[in-house]
C-alpha positions in Angstrom: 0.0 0.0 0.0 1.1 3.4 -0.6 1.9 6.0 1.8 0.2 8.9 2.5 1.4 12.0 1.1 1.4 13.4 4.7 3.7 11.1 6.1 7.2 12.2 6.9 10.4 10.1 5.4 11.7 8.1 7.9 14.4 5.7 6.1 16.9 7.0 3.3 16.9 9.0 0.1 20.2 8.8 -1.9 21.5 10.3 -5.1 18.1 12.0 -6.3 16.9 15.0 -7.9 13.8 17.0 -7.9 13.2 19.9 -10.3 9.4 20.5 -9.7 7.7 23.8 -9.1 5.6 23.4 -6.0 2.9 25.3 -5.3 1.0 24.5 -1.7 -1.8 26.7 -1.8 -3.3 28.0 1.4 -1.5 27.1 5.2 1.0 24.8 4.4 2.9 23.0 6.9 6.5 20.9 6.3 7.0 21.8 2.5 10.2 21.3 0.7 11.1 20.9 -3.0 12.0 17.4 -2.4 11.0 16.3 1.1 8.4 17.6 2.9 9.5 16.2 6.5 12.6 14.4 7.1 13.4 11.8 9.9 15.9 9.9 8.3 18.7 10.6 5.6 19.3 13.0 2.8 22.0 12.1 1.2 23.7 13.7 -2.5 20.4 14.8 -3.4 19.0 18.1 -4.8 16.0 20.3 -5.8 15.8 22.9 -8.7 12.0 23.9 -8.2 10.7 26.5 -7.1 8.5 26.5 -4.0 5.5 29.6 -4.4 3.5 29.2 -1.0 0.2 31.5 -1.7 -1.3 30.3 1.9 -0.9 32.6 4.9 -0.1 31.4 8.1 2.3 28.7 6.6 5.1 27.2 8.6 8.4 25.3 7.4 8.9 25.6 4.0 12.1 24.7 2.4 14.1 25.2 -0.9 14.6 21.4 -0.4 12.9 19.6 2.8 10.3 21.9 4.9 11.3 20.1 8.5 14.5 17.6 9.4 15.0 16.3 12.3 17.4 13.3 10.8 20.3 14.3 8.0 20.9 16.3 5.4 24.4 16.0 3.5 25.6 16.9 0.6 22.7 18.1 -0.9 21.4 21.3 -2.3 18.8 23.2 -3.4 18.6 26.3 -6.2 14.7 26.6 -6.3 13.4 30.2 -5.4 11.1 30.4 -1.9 8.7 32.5 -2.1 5.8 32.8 0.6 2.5 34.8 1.6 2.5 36.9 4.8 2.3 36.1 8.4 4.4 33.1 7.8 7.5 31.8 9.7 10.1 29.1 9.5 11.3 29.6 6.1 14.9 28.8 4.4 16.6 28.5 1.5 17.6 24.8 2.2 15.0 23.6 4.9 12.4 25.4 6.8 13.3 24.4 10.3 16.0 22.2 11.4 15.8 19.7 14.5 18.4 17.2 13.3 21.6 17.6 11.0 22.6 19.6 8.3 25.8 19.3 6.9 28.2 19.7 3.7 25.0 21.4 1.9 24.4 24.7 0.1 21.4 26.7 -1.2 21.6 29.3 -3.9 18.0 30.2 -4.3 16.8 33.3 -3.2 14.1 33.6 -0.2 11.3 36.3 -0.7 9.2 35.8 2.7 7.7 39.1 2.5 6.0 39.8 6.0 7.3 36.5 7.5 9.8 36.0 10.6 12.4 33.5 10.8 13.7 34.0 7.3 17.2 32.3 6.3 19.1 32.1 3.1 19.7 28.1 4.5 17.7 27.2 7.2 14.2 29.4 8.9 14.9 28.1 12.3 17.5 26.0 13.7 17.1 24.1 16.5 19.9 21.3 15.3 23.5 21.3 13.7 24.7 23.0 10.8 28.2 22.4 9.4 30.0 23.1 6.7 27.3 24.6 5.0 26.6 28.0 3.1 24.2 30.2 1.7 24.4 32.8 -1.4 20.9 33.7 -2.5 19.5 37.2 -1.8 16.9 37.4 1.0 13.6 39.5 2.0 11.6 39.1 5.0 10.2 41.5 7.7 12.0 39.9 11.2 14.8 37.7 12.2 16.1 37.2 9.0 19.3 35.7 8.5 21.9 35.6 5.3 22.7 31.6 7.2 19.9 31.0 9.8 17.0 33.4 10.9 16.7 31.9 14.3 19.0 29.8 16.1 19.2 28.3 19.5 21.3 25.2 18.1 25.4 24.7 17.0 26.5 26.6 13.8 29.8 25.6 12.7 32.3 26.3 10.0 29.5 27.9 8.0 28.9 31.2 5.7 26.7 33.2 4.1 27.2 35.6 0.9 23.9 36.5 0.9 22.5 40.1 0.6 19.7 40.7 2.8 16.4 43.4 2.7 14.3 43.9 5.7 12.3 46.3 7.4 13.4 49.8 8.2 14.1 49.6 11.2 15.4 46.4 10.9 13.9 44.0 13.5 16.3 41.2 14.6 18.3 40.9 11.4 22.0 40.0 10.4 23.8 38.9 7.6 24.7 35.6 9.5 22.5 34.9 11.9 18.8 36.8 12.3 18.3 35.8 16.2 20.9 34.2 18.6 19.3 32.8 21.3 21.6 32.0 24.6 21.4 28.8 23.8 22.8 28.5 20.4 26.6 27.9 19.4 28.8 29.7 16.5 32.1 28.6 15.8 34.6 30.0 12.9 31.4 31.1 10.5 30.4 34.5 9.4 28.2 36.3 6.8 29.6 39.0 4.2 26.8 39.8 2.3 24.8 43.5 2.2 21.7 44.6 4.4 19.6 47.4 2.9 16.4 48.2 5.0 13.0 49.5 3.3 9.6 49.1 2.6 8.7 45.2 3.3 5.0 44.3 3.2 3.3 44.2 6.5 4.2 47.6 7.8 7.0 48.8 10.7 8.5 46.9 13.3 10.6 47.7 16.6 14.0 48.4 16.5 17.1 46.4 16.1 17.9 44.3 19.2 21.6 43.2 20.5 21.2 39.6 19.6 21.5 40.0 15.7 24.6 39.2 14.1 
């Protein structure tokens, strides 16, 4: 029998490519270009597609797997994310991370509009990310990061080039890491892109806090 398209991968994708545009419509939860939800391992795979979220109030969408909490490595995606408003959890590479992410890259750029936890890799990190990088351009209205919007879990040997828009004033943003919770870990990784600040949709937020990066 077939599984259901809702539930997560739990064994082991190897050597696979998906180049579909995906387009989840209203609220959706756990998208990626080619995993939605991840519990085992991601292996020398990659997405292409683009993921275009119209929903609001959608939650862990991902260039190539929405939510991990097994591995990723070396993989990539180069798909664009794009989502509606009042959305969070959204990255380049995955949407939220609670497992491992290593020797992968995204490319793609992320346009999350009024959405927080915006990365150019990974939304929210709540795992490990190592030697990993980010170079596509990134919008989003709060704790946006060029690697990781939010992250309370181990960044290491990992870099961003990418060039970041936000509000004005910026609200928990930095062209490494958005929001560093006490927590998380950095170690030898930084982010060189640019941050310009302007008009993002959803209006103004509060100022800048000493946490961003």
């Amino acid at each position: 029998m077939a599984p259901s398209p809702r539930q997560p991968a739990t064994g082991t994708i190897s050597d696979t490519v998906a180049g579909v545009t995906t387009f989840p419509g209203y609220a959706g939860v756990y998208v990626g270009g080619l995993v939605g939800q991840n519990l085992g391992l991601v292996s020398n795979s990659y997405a292409t597609g683009a993921i275009r979220d119209s929903g609001y109030g959608s939650y862990g969408l991902g260039g190539l797997v929405g939510s991990n909490s097994g591995t990723i490595t070396n993989s990539y995606a180069t798909g664009d994310v794009f989502n509606a408003p009042e959305s969070g959890a959204i990255g380049g590479l995955v949407g939220t991370n609670n497992g491992l992410i290593s020797h992968s890259y995204a490319t793609g750029a992320v346009n999350a509009q009024a959405d927080n936890a915006v990365g150019g890799l990974v939304g929210t990190n709540n795992g490990t990310v190592t030697d990993s990088r980010s170079s596509g351009s990134i919008s989003g209205l709060s704790i946006v990061g060029g690697l990781i919007g939010n992250n309370s879990g181990t960044v290491v040997n990992s870099g961003s080039v990418s060039d970041i828009l936000t509000s004005d004033p910026p609200y928990y943003a930095g062209l490494l890491i958005g929001y560093q919770h006490t927590s998380g870990t950095i170690v030898n990784s930084a982010g060189t892109g640019t941050m310009t600040t302007g008009t993002i949709v959803g209006g103004s937020t509060a100022q800048i806090g000493g946490t961003g990066f």
